[in-house]
C-alpha positions as CSV (number, residue, x, y, z in Angstrom):
1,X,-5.0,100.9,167.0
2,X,-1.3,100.8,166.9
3,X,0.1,102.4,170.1
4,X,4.0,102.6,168.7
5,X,1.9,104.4,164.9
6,X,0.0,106.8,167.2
7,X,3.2,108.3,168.9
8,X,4.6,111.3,166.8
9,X,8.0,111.7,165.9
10,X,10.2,115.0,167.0
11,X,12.2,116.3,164.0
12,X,15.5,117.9,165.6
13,X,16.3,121.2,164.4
14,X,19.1,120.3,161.9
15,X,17.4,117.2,160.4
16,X,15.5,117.7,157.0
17,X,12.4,115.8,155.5
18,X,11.0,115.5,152.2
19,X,8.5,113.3,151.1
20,X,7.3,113.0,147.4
21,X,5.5,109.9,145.3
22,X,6.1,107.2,148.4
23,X,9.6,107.7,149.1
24,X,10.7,109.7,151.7
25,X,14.3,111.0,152.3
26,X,15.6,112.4,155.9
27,X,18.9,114.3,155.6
28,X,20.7,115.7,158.7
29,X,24.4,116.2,160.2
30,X,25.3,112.3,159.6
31,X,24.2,111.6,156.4
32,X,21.3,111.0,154.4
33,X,19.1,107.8,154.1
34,X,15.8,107.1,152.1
35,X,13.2,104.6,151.8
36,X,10.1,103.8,150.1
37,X,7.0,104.2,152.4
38,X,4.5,101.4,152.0
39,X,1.2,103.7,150.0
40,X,-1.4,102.8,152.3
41,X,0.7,104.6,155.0
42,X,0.3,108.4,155.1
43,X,2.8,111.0,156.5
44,X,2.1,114.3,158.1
45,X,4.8,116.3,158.2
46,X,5.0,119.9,160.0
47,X,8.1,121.8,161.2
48,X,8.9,119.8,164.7
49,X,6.1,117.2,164.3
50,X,5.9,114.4,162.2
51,X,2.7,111.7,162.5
52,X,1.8,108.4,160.7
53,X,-1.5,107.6,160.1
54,X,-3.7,104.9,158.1
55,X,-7.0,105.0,156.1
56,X,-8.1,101.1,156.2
57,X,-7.9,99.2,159.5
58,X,-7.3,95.7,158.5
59,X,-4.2,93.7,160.1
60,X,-1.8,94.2,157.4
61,X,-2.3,97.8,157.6
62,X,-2.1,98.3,161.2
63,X,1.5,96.3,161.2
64,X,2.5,98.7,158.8
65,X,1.5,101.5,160.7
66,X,3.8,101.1,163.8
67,X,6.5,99.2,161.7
68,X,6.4,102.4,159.2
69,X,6.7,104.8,162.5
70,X,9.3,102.7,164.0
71,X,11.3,103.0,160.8
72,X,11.1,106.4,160.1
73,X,12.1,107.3,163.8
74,X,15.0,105.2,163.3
75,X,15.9,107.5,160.2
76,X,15.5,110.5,162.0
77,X,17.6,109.4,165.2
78,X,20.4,108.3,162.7
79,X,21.1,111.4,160.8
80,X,20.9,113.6,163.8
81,X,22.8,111.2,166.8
82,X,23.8,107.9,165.2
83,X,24.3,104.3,166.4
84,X,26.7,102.1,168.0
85,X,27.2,98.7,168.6
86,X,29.9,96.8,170.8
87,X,31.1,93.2,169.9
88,X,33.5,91.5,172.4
89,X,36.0,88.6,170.9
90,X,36.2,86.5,173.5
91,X,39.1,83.6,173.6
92,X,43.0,82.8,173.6
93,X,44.5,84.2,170.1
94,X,41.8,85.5,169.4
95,X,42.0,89.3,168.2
96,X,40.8,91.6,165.4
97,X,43.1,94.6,163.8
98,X,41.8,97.5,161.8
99,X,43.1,97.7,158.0
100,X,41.8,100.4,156.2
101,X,38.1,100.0,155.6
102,X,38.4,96.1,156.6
103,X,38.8,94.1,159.8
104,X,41.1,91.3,160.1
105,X,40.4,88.7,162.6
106,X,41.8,85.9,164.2
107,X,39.4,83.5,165.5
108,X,41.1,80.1,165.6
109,X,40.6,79.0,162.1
110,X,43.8,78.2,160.2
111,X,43.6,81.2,158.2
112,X,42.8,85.3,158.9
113,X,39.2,86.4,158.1
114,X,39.6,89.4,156.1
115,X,35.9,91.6,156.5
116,X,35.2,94.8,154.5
117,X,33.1,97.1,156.5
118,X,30.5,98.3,154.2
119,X,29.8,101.8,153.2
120,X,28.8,103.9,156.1
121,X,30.2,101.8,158.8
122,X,33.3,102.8,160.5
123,X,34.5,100.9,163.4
124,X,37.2,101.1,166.6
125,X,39.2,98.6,168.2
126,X,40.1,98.8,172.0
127,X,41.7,95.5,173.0
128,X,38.6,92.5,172.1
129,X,35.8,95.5,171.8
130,X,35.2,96.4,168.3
131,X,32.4,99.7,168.5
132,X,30.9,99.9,165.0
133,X,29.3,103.3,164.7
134,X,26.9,104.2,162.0
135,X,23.7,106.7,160.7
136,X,22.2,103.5,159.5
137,X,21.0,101.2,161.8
138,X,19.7,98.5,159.6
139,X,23.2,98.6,158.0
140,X,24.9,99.0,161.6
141,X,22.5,95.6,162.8
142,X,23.2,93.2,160.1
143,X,27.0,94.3,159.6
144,X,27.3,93.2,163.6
145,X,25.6,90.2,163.2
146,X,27.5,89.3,159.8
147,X,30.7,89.7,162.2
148,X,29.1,87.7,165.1
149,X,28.4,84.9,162.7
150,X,32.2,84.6,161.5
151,X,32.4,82.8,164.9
152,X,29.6,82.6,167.4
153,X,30.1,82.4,171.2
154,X,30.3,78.8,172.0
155,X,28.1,77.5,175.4
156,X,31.2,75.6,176.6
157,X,34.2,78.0,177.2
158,X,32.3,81.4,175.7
159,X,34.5,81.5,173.1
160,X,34.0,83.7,170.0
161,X,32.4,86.8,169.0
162,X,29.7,88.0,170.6
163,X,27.4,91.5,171.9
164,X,29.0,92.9,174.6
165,X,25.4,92.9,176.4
166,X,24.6,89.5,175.2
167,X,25.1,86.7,178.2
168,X,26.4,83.4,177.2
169,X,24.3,80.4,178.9
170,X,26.9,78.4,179.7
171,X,26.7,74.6,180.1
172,X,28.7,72.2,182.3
173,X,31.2,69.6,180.4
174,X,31.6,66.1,180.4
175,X,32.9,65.6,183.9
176,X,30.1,67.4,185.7
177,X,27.8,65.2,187.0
């Protein structure tokens, strides 16, 4: 038995659901998002109550049952509250500057990376913080990551882009003994 399928999922009062041949659609204040459920998943859907629930109990379908859950709770948190995340740049010269629906950075290469946020992503930048806020948090995690990957933290100095709750494990140079 999956203890994250078992949970049900609150359904704010705003936030819509509809559910027809395997692909359900959430729609709320944010936006909208929709995804195709897995059909050995089924969805119970009442007015402030949804539940996940399986037929067959073999290992496959039991993954699918809490990863299905997690998902759809993820929709539903999206289109009613959203999601942030915080990157810190992290180094001398090193600085980002918001051009319309791109990000310029600096991060020591000879050149300027110019980044186009995707659709749905907006982002803020406060000194070496960059918040990227979006309904999606799918979108929202691999758009940070793609940013983080443009220059990761480095174990020597810290230098480079990295979570602002990540820790760097930093190493001693060549002199330390």
């Amino acid at each position: 038995m999956s203890r994250v399928g078992k949970k049900p999922i609150g359904i704010p009062e705003k936030v819509k659901i509809t559910y027809e041949n395997n692909v359900l659609s959430v729609q709320g204040e944010k936006g909208i998002l929709t995804r195709t459920i897995h059909p050995d998943v089924q969805l119970n859907i009442e007015k402030t109550l949804l539940t996940v629930s399986i037929d067959l109990m073999d290992k496959k379908t039991r993954s699918l049952w809490g990863m299905t859950r997690a998902v759809i709770s993820n929709m539903v948190t999206g289109v009613s509250k959203g999601f942030e995340r915080d990157l810190e740049i992290n180094g001398i010269g090193y600085r980002a500057e918001l051009k319309g629906n791109s990000i310029e950075f600096n991060l020591g290469y000879s050149h300027p990376i110019d980044f186009p946020l995707p659709e749905g992503i907006s982002a803020k930048i406060d000194k070496n913080v960059i918040k990227l806020s979006s309904f999606d948090k799918e979108l929202l995690g691999f758009t940070a990551s793609t940013i983080r990957a443009l220059r990761p933290p480095e174990p020597y100095k810290g230098k480079g882009v990295k979570y602002a709750e990540e820790h760097i494990q930093r190493k001693a140079g060549k002199t330390a003994k």
